[in-house]
Residue, then its C-alpha position, 0 to 999 in steps of 0.5 A: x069038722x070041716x068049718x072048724x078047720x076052715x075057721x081056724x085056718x082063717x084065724x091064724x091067717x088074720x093073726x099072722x097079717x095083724x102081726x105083720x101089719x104090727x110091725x110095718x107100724x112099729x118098724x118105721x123109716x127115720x130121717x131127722x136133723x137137729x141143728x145144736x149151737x150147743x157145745x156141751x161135751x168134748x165131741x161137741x166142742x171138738x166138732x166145732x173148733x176143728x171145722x173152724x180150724x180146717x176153715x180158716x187154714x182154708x183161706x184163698x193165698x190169693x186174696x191175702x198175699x198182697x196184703x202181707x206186712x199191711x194192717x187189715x180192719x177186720x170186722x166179723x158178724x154171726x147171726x149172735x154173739x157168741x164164745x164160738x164166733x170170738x173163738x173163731x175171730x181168734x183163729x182167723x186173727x192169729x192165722x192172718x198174722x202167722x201165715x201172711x204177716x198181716x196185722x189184723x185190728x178190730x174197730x172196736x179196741x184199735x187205732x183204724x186209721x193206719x188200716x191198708x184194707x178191710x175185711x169183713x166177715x160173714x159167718x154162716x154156720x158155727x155149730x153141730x148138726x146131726x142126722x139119723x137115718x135108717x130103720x128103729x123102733x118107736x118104743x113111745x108107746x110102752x109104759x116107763x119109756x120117753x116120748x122119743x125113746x127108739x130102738x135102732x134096728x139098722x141107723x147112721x148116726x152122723x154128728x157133725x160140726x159145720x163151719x161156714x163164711x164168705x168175706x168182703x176184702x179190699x179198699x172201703x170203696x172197692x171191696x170184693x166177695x169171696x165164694x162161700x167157703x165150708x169145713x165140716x168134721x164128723x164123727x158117724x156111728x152104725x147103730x144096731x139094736x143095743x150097740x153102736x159101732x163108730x164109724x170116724x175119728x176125732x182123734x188129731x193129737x200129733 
């Protein structure tokens, strides 16, 4: 009688750190990042041309007040052509125009010749990026779920979009750098199992 309690004594022990070693596995610690130059989706879309806005707003009165009532050359370079950058050498056109009165002319389609100065710009980052971190689930394992499927037991969730640039402005011959200049706009999220709760606003309608 006594070896039989002792035998089951010992397997409801091994069973309880075999489901305990079970959910250490299953219940894991996650800290991934994808950057995403894809603008599908409004938050995506928003996320990217409000940093962009709140960038360019951003531009040092310092170096462009001398310039005011001038023509700029304006020549701008990403890492591709993109709808976003010709967004962005847009925003940055029109800012230069309606806060220093500065007629900024691409080489490509304008007369240089009567330019004042160059600017030359260097964007860095015209896209989103997301970040999860926190505890969940991998739910792989279980017949009829994807690879990737997880469930969130206590995660932040960011999104965000991320402008970035430096500059060179000035005479051909004596052009000076600016500092690295960023916007970022976020939208966060708690996630719990089966809800997420949001965190930020991208509302900005005035």
């Amino acid at each position: 009688m006594t070896q039989i309690l002792t035998i089951q004594c010992i397997s409801r022990t091994m069973f309880r750190l075999a489901v305990l070693l079970m959910s250490i596995l299953l219940i894991v610690g996650c800290s991934t990042r994808e950057v995403n130059n894809s603008l599908a989706g409004s938050t995506a879309q928003r996320l990217v041309t409000h940093s962009v806005d709140d960038l360019i707003k951003a531009l040092p009165q310092s170096d462009f007040e001398r310039y005011r009532g001038q023509r700029l050359l304006l020549n701008t370079h990403f890492v591709g052509q993109s709808d976003v950058k010709t967004y962005a050498d847009q925003r940055l056109k029109q800012e230069l125009h309606q806060r220093f009165g500065i007629d900024a002319i691409f080489d490509a389609n304008s007369d240089t010749s009567s330019a004042n100065a160059v600017l030359t710009v260097f964007y860095t980052s015209l896209a989103t990026d997301r970040d999860n971190f926190g505890l969940s689930i991998h739910l792989g394992y279980i017949p009829g779920f994807d690879d990737n499927s997880q469930l969130n037991i206590l995660t932040l969730e960011k999104f965000h979009g991320i402008a970035e640039l430096y500059y060179y402005i000035g005479e051909p011959e004596a052009q000076t750098r600016s500092k690295v200049m960023r916007a970022r706009t976020r939208t966060d999220a708690l996630g719990l199992p089966f809800i997420t709760i949001p965190l930020s606003n991208l509302d900005r309608v005035e």
